[in-house]
N, C-alpha and C positions, 0 to 999 in steps of 0.2 A: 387700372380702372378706378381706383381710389386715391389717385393723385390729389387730384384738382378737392375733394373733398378735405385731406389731411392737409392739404398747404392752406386752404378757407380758418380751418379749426386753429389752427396751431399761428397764423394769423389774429384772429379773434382772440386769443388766449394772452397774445403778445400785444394785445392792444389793450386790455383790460389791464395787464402790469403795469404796464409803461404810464398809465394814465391817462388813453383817452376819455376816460368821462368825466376828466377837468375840462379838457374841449368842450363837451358838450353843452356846460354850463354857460359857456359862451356863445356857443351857435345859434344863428348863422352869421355871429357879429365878428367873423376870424379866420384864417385862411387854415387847411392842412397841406398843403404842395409843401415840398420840398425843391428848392431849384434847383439839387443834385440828381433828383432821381429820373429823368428824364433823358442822362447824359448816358444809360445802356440801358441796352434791352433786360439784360433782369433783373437792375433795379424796378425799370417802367410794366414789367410782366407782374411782380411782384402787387405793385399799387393797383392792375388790375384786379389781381387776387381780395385785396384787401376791399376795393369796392363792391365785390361777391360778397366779402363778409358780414355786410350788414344786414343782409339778409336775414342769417341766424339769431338773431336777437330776436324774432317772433317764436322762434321755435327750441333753442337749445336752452336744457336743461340746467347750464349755472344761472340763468339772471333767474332771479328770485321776482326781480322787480314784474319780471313780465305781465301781460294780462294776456286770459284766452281770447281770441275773436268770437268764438260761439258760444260763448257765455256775454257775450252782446246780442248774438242770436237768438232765437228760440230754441234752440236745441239743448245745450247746456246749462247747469246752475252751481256758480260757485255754492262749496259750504259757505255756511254761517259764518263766519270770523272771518272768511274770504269775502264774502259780500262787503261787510260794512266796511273794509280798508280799500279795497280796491276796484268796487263796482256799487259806488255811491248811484252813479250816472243813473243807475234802473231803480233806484229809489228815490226817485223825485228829488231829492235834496242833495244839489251838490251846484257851486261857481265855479267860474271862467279859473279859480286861481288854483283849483282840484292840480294834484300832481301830475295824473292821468295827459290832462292837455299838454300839458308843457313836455309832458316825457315821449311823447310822442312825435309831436310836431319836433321836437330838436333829431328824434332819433332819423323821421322820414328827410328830414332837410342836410341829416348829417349822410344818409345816403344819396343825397340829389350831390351834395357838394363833391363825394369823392368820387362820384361820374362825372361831374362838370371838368375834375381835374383832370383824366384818362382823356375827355372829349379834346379841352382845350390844349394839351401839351404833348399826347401820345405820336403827334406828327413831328415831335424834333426830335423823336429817338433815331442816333446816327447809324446804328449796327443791325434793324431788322427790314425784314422787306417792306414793300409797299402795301402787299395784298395784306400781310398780317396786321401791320398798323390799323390798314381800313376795316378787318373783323374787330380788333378790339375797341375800335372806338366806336363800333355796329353794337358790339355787345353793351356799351356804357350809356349809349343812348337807350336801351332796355331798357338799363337800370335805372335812368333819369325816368326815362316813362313811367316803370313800375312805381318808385318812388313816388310822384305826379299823380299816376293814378288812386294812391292812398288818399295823399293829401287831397284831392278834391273831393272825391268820395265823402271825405269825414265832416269838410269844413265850406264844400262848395265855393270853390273860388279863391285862389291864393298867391304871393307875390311868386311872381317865373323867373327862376334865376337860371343862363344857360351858362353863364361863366362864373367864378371867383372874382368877388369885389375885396376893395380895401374895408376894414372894419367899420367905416364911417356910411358906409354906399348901400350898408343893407337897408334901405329905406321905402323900398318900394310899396305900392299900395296894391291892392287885392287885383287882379285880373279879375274877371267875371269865369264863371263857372265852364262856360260854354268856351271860352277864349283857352282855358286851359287844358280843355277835350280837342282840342283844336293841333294846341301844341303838343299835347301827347303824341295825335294822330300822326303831325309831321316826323316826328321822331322814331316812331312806330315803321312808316312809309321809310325813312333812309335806312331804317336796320333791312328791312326786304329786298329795299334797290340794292342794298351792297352786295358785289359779286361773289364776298371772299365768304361772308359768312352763311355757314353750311345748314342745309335743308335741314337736316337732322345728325346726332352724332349717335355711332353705334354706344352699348353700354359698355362691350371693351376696350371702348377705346381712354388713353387718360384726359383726354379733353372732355370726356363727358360731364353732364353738369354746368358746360356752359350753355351762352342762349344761341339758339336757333333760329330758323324763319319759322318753324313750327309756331316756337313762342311768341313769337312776332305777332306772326297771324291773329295767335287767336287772344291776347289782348289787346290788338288793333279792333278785333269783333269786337271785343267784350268793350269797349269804348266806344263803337257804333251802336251798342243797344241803349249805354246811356243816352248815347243824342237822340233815339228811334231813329236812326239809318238803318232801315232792316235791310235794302237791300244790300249796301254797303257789306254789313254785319256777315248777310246770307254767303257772299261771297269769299270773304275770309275765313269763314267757318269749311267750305265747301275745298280749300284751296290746301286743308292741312292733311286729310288721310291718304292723297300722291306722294306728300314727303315720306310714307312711310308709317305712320301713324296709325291706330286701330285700338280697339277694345280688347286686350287681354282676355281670351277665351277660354277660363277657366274659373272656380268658385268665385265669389267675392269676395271672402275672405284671404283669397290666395293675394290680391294686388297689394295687401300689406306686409306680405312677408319679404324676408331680404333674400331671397332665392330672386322675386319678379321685381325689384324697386328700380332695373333701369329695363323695364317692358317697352315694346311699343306703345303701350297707355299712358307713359309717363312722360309729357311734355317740357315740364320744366320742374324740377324738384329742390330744395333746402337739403343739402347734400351732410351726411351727419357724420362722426367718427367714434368709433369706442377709444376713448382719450375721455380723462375723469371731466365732466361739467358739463362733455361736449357732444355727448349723446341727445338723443332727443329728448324734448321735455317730457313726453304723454305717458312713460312707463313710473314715471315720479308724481304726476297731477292727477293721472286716471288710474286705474287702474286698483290695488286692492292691499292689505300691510302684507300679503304674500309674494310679492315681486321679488325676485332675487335683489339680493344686496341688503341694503337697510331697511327695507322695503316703504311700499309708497305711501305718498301724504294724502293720496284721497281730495286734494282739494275739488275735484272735479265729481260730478256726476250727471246720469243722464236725465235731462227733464222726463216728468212724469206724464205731464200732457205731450209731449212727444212721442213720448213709448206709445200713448194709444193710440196715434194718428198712423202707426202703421198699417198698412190693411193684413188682410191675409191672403195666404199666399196664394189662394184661385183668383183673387183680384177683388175680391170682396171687401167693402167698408168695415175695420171690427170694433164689432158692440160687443161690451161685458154682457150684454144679459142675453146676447146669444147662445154663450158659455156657460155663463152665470145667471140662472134668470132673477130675478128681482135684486139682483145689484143695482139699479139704480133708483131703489125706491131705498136702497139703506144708508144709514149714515157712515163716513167713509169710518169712524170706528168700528164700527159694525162687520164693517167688510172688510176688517185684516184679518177676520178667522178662516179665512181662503188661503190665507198667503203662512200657515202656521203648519209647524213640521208635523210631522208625526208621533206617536209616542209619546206626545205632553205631557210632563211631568203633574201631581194634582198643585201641587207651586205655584207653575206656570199656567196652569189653565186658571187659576185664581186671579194669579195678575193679569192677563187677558181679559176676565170675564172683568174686571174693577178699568180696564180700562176702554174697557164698553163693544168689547167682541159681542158679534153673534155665537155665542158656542152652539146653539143648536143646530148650526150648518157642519161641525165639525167634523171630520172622516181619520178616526185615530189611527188608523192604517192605509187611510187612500189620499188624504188630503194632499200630500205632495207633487202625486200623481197627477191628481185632478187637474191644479193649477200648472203644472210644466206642462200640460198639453196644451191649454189655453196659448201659450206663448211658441211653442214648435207649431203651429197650425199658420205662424203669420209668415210676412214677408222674410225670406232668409236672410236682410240685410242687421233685421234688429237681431236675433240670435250674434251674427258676427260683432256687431258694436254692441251690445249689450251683455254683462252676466248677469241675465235674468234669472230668478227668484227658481233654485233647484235646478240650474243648468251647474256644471263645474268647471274652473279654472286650475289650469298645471302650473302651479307656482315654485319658485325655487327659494323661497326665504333661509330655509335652515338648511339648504347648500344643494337637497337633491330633490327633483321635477315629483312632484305630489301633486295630486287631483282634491282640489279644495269642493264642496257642495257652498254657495249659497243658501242659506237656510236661516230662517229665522222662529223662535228668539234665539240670537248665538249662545252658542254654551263651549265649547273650544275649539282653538286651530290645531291639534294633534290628534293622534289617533286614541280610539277608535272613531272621533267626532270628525276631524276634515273640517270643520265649518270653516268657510271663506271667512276671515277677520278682515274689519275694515278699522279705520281710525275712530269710526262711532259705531259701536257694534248697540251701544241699546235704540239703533236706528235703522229704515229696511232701506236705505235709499238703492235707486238702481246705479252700479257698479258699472263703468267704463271697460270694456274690452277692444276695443280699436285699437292699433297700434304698440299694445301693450303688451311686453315681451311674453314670451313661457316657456314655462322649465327654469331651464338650467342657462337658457342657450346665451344669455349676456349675464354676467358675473356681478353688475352694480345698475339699481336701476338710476343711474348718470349716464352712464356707460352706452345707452341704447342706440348702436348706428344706425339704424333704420333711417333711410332719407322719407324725408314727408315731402308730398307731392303737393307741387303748388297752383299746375295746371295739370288735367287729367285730361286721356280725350272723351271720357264718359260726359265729363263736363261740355266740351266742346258738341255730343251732340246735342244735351239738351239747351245751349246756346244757341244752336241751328234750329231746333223747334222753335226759340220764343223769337230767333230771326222770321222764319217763314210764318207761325203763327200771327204774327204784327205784320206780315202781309195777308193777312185773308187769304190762307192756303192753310187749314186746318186739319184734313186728313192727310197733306204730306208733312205736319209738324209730329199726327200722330206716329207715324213709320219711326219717325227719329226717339221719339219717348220708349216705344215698344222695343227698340234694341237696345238701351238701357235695362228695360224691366227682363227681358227678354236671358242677358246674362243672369242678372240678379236670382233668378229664377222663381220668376213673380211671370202669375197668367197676364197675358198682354192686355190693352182696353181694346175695346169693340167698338165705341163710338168716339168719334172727336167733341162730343159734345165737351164745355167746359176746359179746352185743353188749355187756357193759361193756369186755369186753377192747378192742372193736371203735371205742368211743366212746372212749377213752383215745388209742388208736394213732391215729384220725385227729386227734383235738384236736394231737398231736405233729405230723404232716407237713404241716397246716394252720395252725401258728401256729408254727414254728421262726424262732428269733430276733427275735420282737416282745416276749419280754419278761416273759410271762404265766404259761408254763408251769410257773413251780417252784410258785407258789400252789395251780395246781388237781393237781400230783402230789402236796402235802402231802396236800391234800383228799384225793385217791381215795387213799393208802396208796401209789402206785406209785413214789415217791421212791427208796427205797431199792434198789428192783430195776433200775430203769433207772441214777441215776447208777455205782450200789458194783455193779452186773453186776460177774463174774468178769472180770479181764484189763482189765476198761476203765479208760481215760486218754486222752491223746492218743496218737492213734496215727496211721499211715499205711495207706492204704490197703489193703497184702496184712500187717498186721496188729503191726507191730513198732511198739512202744511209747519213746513219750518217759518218760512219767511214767504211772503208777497212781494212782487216786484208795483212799481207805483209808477203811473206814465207824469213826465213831469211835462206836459204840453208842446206845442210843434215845436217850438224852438229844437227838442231832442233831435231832430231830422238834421241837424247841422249840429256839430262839435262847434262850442266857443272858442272863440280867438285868445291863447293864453294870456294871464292876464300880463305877464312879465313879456311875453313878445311886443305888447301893446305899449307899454312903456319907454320900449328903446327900441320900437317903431311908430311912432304916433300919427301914421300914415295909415295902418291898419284898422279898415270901420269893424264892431264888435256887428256877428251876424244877428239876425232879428230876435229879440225875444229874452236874448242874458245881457246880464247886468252891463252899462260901459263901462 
């Protein structure tokens, strides 16, 4: 079952030795074929392998260099010291010549290349069948898609390369945007027509992990909602729960554990290994210093205006001062003496009150109370992604499954205190629980197998709502929303009023921190209102800010054209708005 997983990694691992990312530095001015490997099937199985592997560079835990997607979203906020190195982008202040661009565009062009190679060469292999050649070079056009699919998203419109040129040839000039939705689509369309490759694969089977028509489908949608082909879209969407497909009918919290990672909900996944580096990243960037192993970096955490946008769990909008009443007439110092343990030392209640607490709201014995109801009353999805303020995490740091509290001000991680330790404990940020191991049960948090899901069908319904919603069929977009909420175990909506708002907000409480969400806020326009919201940054919970994010003008809607691509392509127009 873990084949095709362990050959990806261990791949990846032997690519990083050998020195691909001297390649890189070159690409896409240089070929990687070999004209040996072509001449058997497992050399040429193999190169399939390896074109899977670029996948993992979003997701596994050695590249340092990585950056999250959804800390481009709304949903997440790098720490401080993560901000300013590698998410200049949301601080107004950053050119074409930022590392970000470059590291990117080489990495999505270094996965176009190594499907172009599987697409262009996979038919001179002499020793495998026909039908099989035809699945694998079904699967490589995915991968070009997928790949395709980034690069437009980021940068609207880029050169389309379907073969390997001589180093001199890469010179092509920008396709338009639309031209490269176009050729997505065709490519998308041959992975479907082709006979061999399979509707879906079971999870025992060792071929799982590759792609599917499942996968087909529903990135051929998700590229018709770019163009507003709803019906198009509608159809593709409608075409993938025959294969087999459906919503995992239990907790929410249950789709991330490695008992369900090859469910029927999981369409296409980033397939992980416990192999040192090659684990998943989220147990090292989320998560809390009590993670088994060395434990984690914290660079991750959940936004604060996020946490509030969840409603509660009857379906209702939640307000602080429903809970809280006159929280919002106070200053957000004010209203951290809600979020303060019990028992305060008279120390501690000093430095509070100097740092401009309300103490007169204080409850020396209830106060913890208070506030963990406020947060068990919402949607169950935030509980699962979130260790909110006196919820507890089982962490294994000092070898054995301990139940840490969240509590602040921290005072220790041992007994008889428990307090959840993070990497800034004189700080109350909200603590990532999604994907993030506990106990005992992965021994280094490197080490995390959990595959991360990269197409969900949760996702694929509410791609079917904003299908049929963009046809003016609004109460069968709601049916689609309400079976989402409906697992989730969130009260359904009652009216269709507002449902693209509706279709947006739950794609956000539904998919926070897997990854996906900055693509589909470029899509719908809602990028800019959710990240550049007034006041948002990182912040802490009653609302005092680390850092601001800073909207640097439309041009942000399109990544710039590196500035080093530009130079040894001078074919390349720079998109509106940055520098030439």
């Amino acid at each position: 079952m873990k084949t095709l997983r362990y050959c990806i990694s261990v791949l990846a691992v032997l690519t990083a030795v050998t020195g691909c990312n001297k390649f890189l530095d070159r690409f896409p001015t240089d070929r990687v074929s070999s004209n040996t490997v072509f001449t058997s099937g497992k050399l040429a199985e193999s190169a399939v392998i390896s074109a899977y592997s670029n996948i993992l560079y979003d997701y596994v835990s050695a590249d340092l260099d990585r950056i999250n997607w959804d800390a481009f979203a709304g949903v997440i906020d790098p720490y401080y010291d993560n901000f300013y190195t590698n998410y200049l982008y949301l601080n107004g202040n950053v050119q074409p010549n930022a590392p970000i661009f470059l590291t990117y565009w080489k990495r999505l062009y270094e996965g176009i290349n190594r499907a172009n190679d599987i697409i262009g060469h996979f038919g001179e292999v002499p020793d495998l069948p026909d039908d099989v050649k035809a699945c694998r070079i079904a699967e490589c056009k995915f991968l070009r898609a997928y790949h395709y699919y980034k690069l437009n998203a980021l940068w609207g419109g880029v050169p389309w390369y379907e073969k390997n040129l001589a180093p001199s040839e890469y010179t092509r000039p920008r396709s338009t945007e639309d031209e490269i939705w176009d050729k997505i689509i065709q490519d998308l369309t041959d992975c479907i027509n082709c006979p061999s490759l399979p509707d879906k694969i079971a999870g025992s089977s060792s071929d799982y992990g590759r792609i599917t028509k499942g996968a087909a489908y529903a990135l051929r949608g998700k590229v018709y909602l770019w163009k507003k082909m709803y019906a198009e879209a509608e159809a593709d969407f409608l075409a993938i729960a025959p294969l087999g497909y459906g919503l995992l009918q239990k907790p929410y919290a249950d789709i991330f554990k490695l008992a369900n990672e090859t469910s029927e909900e999981i369409i296409f996944s980033a397939r992980m290994v416990e192999l040192s580096g090659w684990g998943n990243a989220f147990s090292r960037s989320y998560g809390s210093w009590q993670v088994a192993g060395k434990g984690g970096n914290n660079t991750f955490y959940m936004n604060q205006q996020f946490v509030d946008s969840y409603p509660c769990a009857d379906g209702k909008e939640f307000k602080w001062d429903n809970f809280l009443p006159g929280w919002s007439s106070m200053t957000p110092a004010a209203r951290s003496v809600f979020f303060l343990r019990d028992g305060l030392t008279q120390d501690e209640i000093s430095q509070m009150e100097e740092y401009g607490a309300d103490m007169s709201q204080y409850l020396p014995s209830g106060n913890e109370a208070r506030i963990k109801a406020v947060y068990n009353a919402r949607d169950p999805r935030l509980l699962a992604s979130v260790i909110t303020p006196y919820s507890t995490y089982s962490g294994g740091f000092y070898g054995a499954a301990t139940n840490y509290t969240r509590r602040f001000p921290y005072r220790h991680d041992q007994a008889p205190q428990n307090d959840l330790r993070t990497k800034q404990n004189t700080h109350f940020y909200y603590c990532i629980r999604k994907f993030v191991t506990v106990g005992t049960e992965c021994t280094n948090e490197t080490y995390n197998p959990l595959d991360i899901p990269i197409i969900r069908y949760a996702g694929v319904l509410l791609d079917l709502a904003e299908a049929v919603a963009g046809q003016n069929r609004p109460d069968e977009a709601l049916g689609y929303v309400n079976q989402v909420r409906d697992r989730a175990g969130v009260s359904p909506y009652l009216t269709s009023d507002g449902i693209k708002e509706k279709i947006v907000n739950e794609r956000r409480w539904e998919f926070a921190c897997e990854e996906t969400l900055y693509y589909d806020e470029l899509r719908c326009g809602t990028w800019k209102d959710f990240r550049f919201a007034a006041g948002n940054g990182l912040a802490e919970p009653w609302g005092t800010t680390e850092y601001r994010y800073s909207w640097g003008g439309d041009a942000y809607y399109h990544w710039p054209i590196p500035s080093k691509e530009r130079e040894m392509n001078t074919n390349l127009v720079q998109n509106a708005g940055w520098l030439k």
